[in-house]
C-alpha positions as CSV (number, residue, x, y, z in Angstrom):
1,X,52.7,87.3,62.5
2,X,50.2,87.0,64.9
3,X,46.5,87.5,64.1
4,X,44.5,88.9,66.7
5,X,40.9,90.0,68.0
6,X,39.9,92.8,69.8
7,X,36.7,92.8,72.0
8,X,35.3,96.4,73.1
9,X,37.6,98.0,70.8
10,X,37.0,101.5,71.6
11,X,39.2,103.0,69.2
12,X,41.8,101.2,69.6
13,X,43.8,102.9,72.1
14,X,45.4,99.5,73.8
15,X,46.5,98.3,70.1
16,X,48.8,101.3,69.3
17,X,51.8,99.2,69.8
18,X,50.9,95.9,69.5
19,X,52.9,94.9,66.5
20,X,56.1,95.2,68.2
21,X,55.4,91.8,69.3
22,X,54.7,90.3,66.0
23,X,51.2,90.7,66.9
24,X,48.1,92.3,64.1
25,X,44.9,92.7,65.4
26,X,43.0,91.2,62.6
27,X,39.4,91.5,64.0
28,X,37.2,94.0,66.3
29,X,34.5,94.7,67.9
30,X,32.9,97.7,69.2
31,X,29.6,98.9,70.2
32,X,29.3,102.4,69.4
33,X,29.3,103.4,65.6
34,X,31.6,106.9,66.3
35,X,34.1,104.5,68.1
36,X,33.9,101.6,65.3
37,X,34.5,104.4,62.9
38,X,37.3,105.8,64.3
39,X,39.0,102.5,65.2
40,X,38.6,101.5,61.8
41,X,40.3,105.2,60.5
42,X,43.2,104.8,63.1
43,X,43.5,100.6,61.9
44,X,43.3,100.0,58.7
45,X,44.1,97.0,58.0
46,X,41.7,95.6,60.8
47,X,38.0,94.0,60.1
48,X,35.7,96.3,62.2
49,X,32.6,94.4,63.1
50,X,30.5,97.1,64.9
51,X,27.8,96.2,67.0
52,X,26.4,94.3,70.3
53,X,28.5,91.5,71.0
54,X,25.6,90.2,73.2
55,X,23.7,89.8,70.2
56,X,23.5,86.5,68.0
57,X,24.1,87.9,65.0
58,X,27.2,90.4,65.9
59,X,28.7,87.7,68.2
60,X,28.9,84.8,65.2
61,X,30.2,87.3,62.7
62,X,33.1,88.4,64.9
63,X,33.6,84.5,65.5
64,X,33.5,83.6,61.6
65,X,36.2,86.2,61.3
66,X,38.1,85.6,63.5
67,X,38.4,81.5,62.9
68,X,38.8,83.3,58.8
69,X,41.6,85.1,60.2
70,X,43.0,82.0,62.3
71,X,43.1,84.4,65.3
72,X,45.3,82.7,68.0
73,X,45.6,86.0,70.3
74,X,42.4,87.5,71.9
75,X,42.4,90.8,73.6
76,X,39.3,92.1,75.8
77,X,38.4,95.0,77.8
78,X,35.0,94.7,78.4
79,X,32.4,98.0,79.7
80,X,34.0,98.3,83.8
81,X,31.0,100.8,84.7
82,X,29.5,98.3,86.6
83,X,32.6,97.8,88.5
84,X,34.0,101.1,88.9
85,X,34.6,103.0,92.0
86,X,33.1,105.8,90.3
87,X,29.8,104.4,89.7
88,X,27.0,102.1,91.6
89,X,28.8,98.9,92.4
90,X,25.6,97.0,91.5
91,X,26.8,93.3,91.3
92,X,23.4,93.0,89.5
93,X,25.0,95.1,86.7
94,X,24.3,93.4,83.0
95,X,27.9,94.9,82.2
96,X,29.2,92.3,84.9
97,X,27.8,89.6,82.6
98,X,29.5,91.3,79.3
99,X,32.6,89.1,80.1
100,X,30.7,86.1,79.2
101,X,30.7,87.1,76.0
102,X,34.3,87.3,75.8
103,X,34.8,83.6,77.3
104,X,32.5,82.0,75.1
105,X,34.6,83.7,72.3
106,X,37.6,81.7,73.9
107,X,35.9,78.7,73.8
108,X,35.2,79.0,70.6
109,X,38.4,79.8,69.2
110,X,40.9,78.6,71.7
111,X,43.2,81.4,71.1
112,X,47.3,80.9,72.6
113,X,47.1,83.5,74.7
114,X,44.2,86.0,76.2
115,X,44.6,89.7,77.7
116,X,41.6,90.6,79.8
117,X,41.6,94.0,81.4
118,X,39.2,96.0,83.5
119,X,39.1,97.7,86.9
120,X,40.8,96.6,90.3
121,X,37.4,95.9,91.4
122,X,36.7,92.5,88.9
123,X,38.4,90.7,91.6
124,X,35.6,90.7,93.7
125,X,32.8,91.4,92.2
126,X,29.9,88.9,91.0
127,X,27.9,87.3,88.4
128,X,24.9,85.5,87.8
129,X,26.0,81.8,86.1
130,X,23.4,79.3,85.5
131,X,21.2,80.9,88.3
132,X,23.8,81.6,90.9
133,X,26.3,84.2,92.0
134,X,29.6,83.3,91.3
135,X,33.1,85.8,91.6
136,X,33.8,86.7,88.0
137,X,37.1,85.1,88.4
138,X,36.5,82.1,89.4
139,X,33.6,81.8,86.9
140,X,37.1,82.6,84.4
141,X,39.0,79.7,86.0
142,X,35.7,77.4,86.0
143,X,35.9,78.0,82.1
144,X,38.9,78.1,81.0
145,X,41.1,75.6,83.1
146,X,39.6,72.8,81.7
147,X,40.7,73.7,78.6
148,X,44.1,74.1,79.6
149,X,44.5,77.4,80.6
150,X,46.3,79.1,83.2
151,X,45.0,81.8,84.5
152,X,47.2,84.3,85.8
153,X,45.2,87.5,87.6
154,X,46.7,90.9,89.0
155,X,46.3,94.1,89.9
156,X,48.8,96.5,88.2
157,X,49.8,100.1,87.9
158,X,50.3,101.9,84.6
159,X,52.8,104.1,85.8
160,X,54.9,101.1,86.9
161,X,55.3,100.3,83.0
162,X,56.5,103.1,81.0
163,X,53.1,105.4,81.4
164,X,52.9,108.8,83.3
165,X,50.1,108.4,84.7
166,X,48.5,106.4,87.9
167,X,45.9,103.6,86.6
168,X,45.7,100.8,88.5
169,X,43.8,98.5,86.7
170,X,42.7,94.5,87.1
171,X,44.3,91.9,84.2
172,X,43.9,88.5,83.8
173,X,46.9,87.0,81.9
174,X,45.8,83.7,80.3
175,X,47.8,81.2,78.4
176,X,47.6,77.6,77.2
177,X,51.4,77.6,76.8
178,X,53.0,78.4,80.7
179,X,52.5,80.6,83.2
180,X,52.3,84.4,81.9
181,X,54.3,86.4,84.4
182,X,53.8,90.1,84.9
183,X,57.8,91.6,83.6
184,X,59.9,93.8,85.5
185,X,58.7,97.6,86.9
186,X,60.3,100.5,85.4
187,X,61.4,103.7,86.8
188,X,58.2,106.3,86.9
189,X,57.8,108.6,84.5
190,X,56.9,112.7,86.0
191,X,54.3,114.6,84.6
192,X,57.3,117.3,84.4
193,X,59.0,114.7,82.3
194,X,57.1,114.5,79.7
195,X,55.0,118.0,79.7
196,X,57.0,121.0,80.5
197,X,58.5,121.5,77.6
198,X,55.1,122.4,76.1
199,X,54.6,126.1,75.7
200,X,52.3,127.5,78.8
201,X,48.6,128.2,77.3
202,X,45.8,130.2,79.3
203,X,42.1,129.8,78.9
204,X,41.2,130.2,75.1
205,X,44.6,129.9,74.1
206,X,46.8,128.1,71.1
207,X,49.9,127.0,69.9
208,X,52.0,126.2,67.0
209,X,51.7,122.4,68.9
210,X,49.2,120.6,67.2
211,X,46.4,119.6,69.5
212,X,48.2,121.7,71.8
213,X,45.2,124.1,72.2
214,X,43.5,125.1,75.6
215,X,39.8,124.4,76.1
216,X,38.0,127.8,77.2
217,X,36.6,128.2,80.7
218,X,34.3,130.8,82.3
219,X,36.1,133.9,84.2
220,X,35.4,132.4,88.0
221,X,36.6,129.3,87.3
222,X,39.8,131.0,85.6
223,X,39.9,133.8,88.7
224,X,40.3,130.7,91.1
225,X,42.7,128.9,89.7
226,X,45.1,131.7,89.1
227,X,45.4,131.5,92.8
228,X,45.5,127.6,93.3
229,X,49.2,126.1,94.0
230,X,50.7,123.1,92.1
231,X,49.1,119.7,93.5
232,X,46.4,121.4,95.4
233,X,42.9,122.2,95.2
234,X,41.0,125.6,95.1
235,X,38.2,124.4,97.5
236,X,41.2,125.0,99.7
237,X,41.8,128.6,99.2
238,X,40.9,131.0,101.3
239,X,39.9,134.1,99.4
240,X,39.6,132.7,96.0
241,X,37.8,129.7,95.9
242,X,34.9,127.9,93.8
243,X,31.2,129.5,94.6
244,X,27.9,129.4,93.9
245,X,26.4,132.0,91.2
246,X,24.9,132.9,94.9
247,X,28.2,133.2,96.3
248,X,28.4,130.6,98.8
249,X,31.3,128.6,98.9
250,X,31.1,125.2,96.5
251,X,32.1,121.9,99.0
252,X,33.3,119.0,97.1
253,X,35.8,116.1,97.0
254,X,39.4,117.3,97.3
255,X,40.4,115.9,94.1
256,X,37.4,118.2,92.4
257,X,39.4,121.7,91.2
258,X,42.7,120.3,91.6
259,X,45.7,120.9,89.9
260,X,48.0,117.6,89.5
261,X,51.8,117.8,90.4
262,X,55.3,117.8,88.7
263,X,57.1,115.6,90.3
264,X,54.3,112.6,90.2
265,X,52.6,110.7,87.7
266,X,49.5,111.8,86.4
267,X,46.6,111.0,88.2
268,X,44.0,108.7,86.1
269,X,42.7,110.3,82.8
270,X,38.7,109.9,83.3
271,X,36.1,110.5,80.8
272,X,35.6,114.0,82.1
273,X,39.0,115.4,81.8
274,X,38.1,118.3,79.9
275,X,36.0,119.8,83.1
276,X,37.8,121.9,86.0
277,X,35.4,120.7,88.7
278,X,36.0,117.0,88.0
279,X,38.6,114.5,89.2
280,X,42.5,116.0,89.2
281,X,42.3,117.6,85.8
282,X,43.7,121.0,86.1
283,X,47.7,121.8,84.5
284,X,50.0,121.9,87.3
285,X,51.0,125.6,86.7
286,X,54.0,127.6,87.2
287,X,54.3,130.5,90.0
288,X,54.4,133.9,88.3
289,X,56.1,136.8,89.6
290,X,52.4,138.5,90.7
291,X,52.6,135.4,93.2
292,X,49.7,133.7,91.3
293,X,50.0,130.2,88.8
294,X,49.7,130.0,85.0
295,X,47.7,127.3,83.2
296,X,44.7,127.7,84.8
297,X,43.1,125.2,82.7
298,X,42.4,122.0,81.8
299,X,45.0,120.0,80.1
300,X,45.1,119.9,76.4
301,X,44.6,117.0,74.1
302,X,48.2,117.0,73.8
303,X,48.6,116.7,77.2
304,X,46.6,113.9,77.6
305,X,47.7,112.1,74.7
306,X,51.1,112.4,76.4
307,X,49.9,111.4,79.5
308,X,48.6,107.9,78.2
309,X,51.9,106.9,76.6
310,X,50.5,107.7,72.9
311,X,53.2,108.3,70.2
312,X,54.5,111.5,69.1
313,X,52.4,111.2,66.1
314,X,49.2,110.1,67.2
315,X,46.6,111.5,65.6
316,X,42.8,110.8,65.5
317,X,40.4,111.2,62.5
318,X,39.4,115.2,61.5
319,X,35.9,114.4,62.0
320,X,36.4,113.6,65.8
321,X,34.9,116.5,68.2
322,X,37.7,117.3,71.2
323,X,34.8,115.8,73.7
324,X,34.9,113.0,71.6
325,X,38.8,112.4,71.8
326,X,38.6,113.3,75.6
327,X,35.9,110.2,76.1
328,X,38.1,107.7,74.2
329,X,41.1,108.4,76.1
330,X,39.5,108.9,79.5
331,X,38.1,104.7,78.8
332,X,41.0,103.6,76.4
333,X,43.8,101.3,78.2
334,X,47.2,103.3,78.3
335,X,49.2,101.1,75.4
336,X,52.6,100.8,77.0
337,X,51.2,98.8,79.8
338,X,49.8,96.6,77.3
339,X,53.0,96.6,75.4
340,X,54.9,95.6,78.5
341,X,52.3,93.0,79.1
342,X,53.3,91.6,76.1
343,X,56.5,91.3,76.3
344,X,56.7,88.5,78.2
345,X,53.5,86.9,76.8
346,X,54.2,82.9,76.3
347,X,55.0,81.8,73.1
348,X,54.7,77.9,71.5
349,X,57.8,77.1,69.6
């Protein structure tokens, strides 16, 4: 076996499957103590070390561990806000320099093999090093290579590895044994796949699914979505669509009151999946015999868990609040990618 450590654990979402490649994250790290505590509920047999990395004190206790542990596999997927096409792009973002943190930990320990994931954007987006700006992956090469790494880094899709859902997301594949190549794309996975069995819920509504329960919304949102087709917005409708308390018409982005489609993967999971005016977050509906669509809602927690490529039986602590769970998932890596990472991860004999 394997021991591991795991750098901005959130909850461990990324490490559900892990140990089919003889793999056991032994260590972790995250920031947040709701996160730390729920990662260390959902693994056990994992060392939580809770706290800022960028600190002295947190950074050399995750490092005493992990050389306890005799990691030789490290795992990272640092804050991307910084990064992220949905926020401010600064390349002066102290988030951009978080990955530091995770290359000094490589130095330190010299694992076999390192996963680094974050947005598409890490490709090109800067650092300050020793006083200058330098592209975060080069500053990776500059680091690592002369320790005999290879650094392997690509954009990839989740959906093209055994996840419903569209995620594109940046990943640097690093090994000191060969060259870790990305493995073969799989057929996609439809959202009508993997959801339609699931018993159709309106607003306020439950089943005997657990986590199958639909999130309440307020009557105009409800009235507009009734009329919204599968796969299109209701800022597009021409009788019912989103307004003002005022009544003028709300304008938005097209993906804002959207429903996502059948026949597709889902679109990404963000953080605020559980509103109706944010990205592509709305159930795809059926047409009813009135002419107008069912599910005019937000999708459940079962939804999403399905969505990410989370086992049947996935369940998070009793304690978590849905907005919690929501949050996790929206910023958690969709495991099967990372399990189809692994799979053709280089291994020393």
């Amino acid at each position: 076996m394997i021991k591991g450590v795991s750098l901005f654990a959130n909850v461990g979402i990324a490490e559900t499957y892990i140990k089919n490649h003889n793999i056991q994250i032994a260590v972790a790290n995250e920031l947040l103590k709701n996160r730390a505590e729920f990662h260390a509920q959902m693994h056990k047999k994992c060392k939580m070390i809770q706290g800022d990395i960028t600190n002295d004190e947190v950074f050399n206790s995750v490092l005493e561990e992990s050389r306890k542990q005799q990691c030789d596999f490290l795992i990272a997927t640092p804050p991307c806000q910084g990064m992220s096409l949905a926020g401010k792009m600064r390349e002066d973002d102290p988030r951009n320099s978080l990955i530091k943190y995770v290359i000094k930990l490589a130095q330190e320990l010299e694992p076999q093999n390192i996963l680094i994931e974050n947005v598409p954007k890490v490709l090109n987006t800067y650092l300050v090093h020793k006083g200058e700006k330098v592209k975060i992956t080069d500053f990776i090469k500059s680091e690592l290579e002369p320790l005999g790494y290879i650094v392997n880094s690509v954009v990839v899709d989740a959906s093209d590895y055994g996840t419903p859902q569209s995620r594109k997301r940046a990943i640097f594949l690093i090994s000191k044994v060969a060259k870790w190549e990305l493995p073969e794309k799989k057929e996609k996975i439809t959202v009508r796949e993997v959801i339609e069995h699931l018993p159709s819920l309106e607003s306020g509504e439950s089943s005997e699914i657990a986590f199958h329960k639909a999130k309440v919304h307020n009557e105009r949102h409800i009235a507009f979505l009734k009329r919204t087709p599968t796969g299109k917005t209701a800022l597009h409708n021409r009788v019912h669509y989103p307004k003002k308390v005022d009544g003028t018409r709300i304008k938005g982005y097209d993906t804002t009151y959207k429903r996502i489609e059948w026949d597709k993967p889902s679109p990404t999971i963000t953080m605020a999946n559980g509103s109706v005016s944010s990205q592509n977050n709305v159930h795809p509906g059926r047409l009813k015999e009135d002419g107008t669509y069912s599910d005019a809602r937000v999708l459940t927690l079962k939804e999403i868990f399905i969505l990410t490529g989370l086992p049947n039986n996935w369940t998070p602590p009793e304690w978590a609040s849905e907005n919690l769970i929501r949050q996790v998932i929206g910023e958690g890596v969709p495991p099967r990618l990372i399990d189809n990472l692994l799979s053709t991860m280089p291994i020393k004999k």
